[in-house]
N, C-alpha and C positions, 0 to 999 in steps of 0.2 A: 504493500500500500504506500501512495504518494514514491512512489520512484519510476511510475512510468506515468509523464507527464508532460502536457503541450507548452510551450517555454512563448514569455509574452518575447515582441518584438524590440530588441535594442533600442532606445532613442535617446542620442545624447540630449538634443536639444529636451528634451523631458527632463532629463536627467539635470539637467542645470534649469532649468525653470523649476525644478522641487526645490534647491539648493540654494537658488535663490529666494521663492517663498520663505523655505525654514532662516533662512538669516534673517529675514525682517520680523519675524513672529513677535508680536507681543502681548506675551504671556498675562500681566496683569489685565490687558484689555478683555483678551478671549475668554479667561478664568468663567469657571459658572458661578452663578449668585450660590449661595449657601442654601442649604434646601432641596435647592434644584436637582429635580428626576432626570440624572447624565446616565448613557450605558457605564455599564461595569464590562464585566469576564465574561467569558462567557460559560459558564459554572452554572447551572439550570441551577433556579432558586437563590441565588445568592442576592442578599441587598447591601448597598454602598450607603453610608453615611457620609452626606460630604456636607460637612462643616467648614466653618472661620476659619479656623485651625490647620484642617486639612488643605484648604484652598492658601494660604497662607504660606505653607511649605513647599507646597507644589513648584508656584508663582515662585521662590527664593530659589529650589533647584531646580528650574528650568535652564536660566543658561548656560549652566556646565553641562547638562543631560544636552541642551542644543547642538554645542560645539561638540560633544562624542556622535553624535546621530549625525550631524554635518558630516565627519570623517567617513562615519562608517558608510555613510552614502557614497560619497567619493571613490571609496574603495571597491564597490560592489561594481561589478559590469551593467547589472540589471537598475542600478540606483534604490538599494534596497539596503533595510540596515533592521538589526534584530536586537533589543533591548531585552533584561532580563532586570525585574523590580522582585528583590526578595528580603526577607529580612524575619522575624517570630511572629507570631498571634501578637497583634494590637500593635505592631511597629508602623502602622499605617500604609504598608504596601497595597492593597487593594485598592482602598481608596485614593492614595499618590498615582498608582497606574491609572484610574480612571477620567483624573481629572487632569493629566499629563497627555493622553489619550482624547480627550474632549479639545482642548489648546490645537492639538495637533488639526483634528478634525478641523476644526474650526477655522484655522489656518487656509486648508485646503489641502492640505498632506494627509491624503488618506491614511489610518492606523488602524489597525487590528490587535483587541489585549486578547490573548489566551490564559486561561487559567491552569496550569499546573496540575490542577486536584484533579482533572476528569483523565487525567491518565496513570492513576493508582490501577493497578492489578483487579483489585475488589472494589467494591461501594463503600460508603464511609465506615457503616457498623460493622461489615463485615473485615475492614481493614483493620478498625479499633479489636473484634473477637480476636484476630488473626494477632494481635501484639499482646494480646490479654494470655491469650496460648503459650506464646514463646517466651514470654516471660514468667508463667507460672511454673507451665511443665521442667523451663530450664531451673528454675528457683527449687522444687525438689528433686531433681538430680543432683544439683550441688549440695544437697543436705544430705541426702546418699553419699556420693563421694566423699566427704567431708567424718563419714562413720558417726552421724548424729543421729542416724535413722532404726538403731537397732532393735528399740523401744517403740514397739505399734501403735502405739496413744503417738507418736508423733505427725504418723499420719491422719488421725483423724483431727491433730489440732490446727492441723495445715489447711485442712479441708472443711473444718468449720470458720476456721476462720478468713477462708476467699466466701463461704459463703456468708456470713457476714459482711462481707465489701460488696456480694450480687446483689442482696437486701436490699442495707441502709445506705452504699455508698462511699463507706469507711469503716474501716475497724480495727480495733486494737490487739495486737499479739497477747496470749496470754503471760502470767505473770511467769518473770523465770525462764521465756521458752527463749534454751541456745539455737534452735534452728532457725530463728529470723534473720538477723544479721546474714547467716550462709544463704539462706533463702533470698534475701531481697540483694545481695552481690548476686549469687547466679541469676539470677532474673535480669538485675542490669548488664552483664557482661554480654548476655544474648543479645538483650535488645542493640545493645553497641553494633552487631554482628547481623542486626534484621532491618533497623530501621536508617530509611533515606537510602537504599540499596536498590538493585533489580530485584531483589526478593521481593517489593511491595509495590515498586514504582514502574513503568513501564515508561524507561529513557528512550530506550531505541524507536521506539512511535513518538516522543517530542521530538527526538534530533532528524526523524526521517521528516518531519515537516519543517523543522529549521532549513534543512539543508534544500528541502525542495522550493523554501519559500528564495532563500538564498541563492536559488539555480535560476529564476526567473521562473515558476510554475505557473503557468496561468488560473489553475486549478486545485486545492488540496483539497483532502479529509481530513474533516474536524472530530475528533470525537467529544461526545456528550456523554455525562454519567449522573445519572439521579441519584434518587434516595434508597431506591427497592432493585429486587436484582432485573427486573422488566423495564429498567428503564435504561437503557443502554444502547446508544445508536449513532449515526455519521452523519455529519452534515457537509455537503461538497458545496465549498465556498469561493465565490470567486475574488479571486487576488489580482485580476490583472491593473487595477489600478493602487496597489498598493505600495506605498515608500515605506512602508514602519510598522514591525509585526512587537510587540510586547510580551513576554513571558513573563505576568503575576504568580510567584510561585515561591513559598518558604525555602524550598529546594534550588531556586536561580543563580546558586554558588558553585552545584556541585559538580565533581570533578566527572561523573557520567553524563554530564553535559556538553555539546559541542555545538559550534555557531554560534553563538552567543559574541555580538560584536562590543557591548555595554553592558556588562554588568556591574547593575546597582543595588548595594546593601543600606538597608533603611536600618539604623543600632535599634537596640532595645535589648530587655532587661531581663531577666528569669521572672522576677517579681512582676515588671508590665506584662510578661506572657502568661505567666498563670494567672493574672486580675482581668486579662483579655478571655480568658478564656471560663473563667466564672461569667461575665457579665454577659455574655454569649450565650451562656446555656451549652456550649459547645459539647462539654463530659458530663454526663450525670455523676460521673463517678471522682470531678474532679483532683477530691482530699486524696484515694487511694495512692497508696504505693506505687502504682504501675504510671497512673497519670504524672503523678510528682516525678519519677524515671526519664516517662518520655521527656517530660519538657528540659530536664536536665541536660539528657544528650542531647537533644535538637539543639538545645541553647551552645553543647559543646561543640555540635557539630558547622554551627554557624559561624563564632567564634574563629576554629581552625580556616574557615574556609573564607575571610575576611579578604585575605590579601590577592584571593583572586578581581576582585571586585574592581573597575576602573573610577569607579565613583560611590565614595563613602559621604554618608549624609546620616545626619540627626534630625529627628522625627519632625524639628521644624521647618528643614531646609538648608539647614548650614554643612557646608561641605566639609570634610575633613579629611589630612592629609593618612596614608596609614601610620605614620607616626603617632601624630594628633591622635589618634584612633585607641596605637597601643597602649600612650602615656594613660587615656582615660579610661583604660581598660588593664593597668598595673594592679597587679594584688600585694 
């Protein structure tokens, strides 16, 4: 899919009437009013809050996002350039992409954001069971290995107490019990080893559409992914007027990633991703073990993958050097 594809026709003078438009843009002018119903991802179901704040940041890092999209248009044969907006839950990426994305529009530089999430392996709950799995099951094995397990009341205290977390949503180890500690390292060492991988992510269908948008495709497949497993389908979209494809995606860092001409990391916090991800509704099971895990490594795995980024910014706008970046990011 998307590799055998009709390629638009070369035109420089296109190609410099974009280059031109995007040099004149201005941003503050184009910005949407606050409130205002702009597209988002295209993530079936997702809504965009676009606030003061948000609009705000956008407008500050528009023109260094400008001057990289300039380049990368230049560089492309086809006058095309691929931006990647990623950053944790509540770093403002969805919302920055949409309204960086609307500017563009606006302009008259056609944009397309994609969202990242509909090319998970699974559907969301079934991605969440599928982490809930591998970090349980591995969590008693390493209590196994570890020779904690010789005593059979261990396993039922294990297993009452995940049922407890299926319940209420949290729960507490009993008193005394040495298999937690082993249990919740094994559990996190897997997840290190499952999550933001091709074990959950399907990279090879985003970079097959990077590279086909990047080849001059007149034509891709989009994929879409809902809530339920029925809802799962293609959408063949046409590109042939497009300068600027967007990749919204936590994941816009990672090293299974290719084409990616601008990647942009929006900072934020363990604390701003787990308060993003309460006020959301996101996890029912937020407080648990496994959720406080995931966001840890995410948060590590974003962290490590900083320096690939061409442009680092803080959630209002403000650019920062990787330097700048480390010193405020010293422990």
């Amino acid at each position: 899919m998307n590799r055998d594809y009709d390629r638009i026709e070369f035109a420089e003078d296109r190609k410099r009437e974009v280059m031109e438009t995007l040099f004149g843009v201005d941003a503050a002018r184009l910005a949407p009013a606050p409130g205002q119903d702009i597209p988002g991802g295209d993530m079936p179901g997702d809504i965009t809050d676009i606030n003061e704040e948000a609009i705000a940041a956008a407008v500050k890092l528009f023109p260094t996002l400008q001057d990289k999209i300039l380049q990368g248009i230049a560089d492309n044969p086809y006058g095309r350039c691929v931006v990647s907006i990623s950053g944790g839950s509540g770093s403002g990426k969805t919302c920055s992409a949409a309204i960086l994305a609307y500017i563009l529009n606006s302009a008259g530089i056609e944009t397309y954001t994609m969202s990242g999430d509909n090319y998970a392996h699974r559907i969301p709950h079934e991605n969440d069971e599928g982490r809930q799995r591998v970090f349980r099951h591995n969590g008693v094995r390493a209590v196994v290995d570890a020779r904690l397990a010789e005593d059979p009341k261990v396993f039922e205290e294990i297993m009452a107490f995940q049922l407890e977390e299926n319940e209420n949503g949290h729960a507490e180890p009993p008193a005394g019990a040495e298999w937690f500690d082993t249990y919740i390292d094994g559990g996190k060492k897997a997840l290190k080893r499952h999550l933001a991988t091709p074990h959950e992510q399907n990279f090879n269908e985003i970079n097959d559409v990077i590279s086909a948008f990047r080849d001059g495709a007149r034509e891709i497949w989009m994929r879409r992914m809902g809530r339920d497993t029925t809802a799962f389908w293609y959408e063949n979209r046409d590109f042939s007027k497009t300068s600027v494809l967007i990749l919204e995606w936590t994941l816009g860092l990672s090293r299974y990633l290719t084409g990616i001409d601008v990647p942009v990391y929006i900072e934020t916090t363990p604390e701003e991703t787990y308060a993003s991800r309460i006020a959301r509704g996101r996890d029912s099971n937020a407080r648990t073990d496994l959720i406080q895990a995931v966001i840890e490594i995410e948060q590590g795995l974003l962290m490590r993958d900083v320096p690939r980024a061409s442009i680092i910014s803080t959630r209002d706008g403000s650019v920062l050097t990787l330097d700048e970046w480390k010193v405020r990011h010293e422990k």
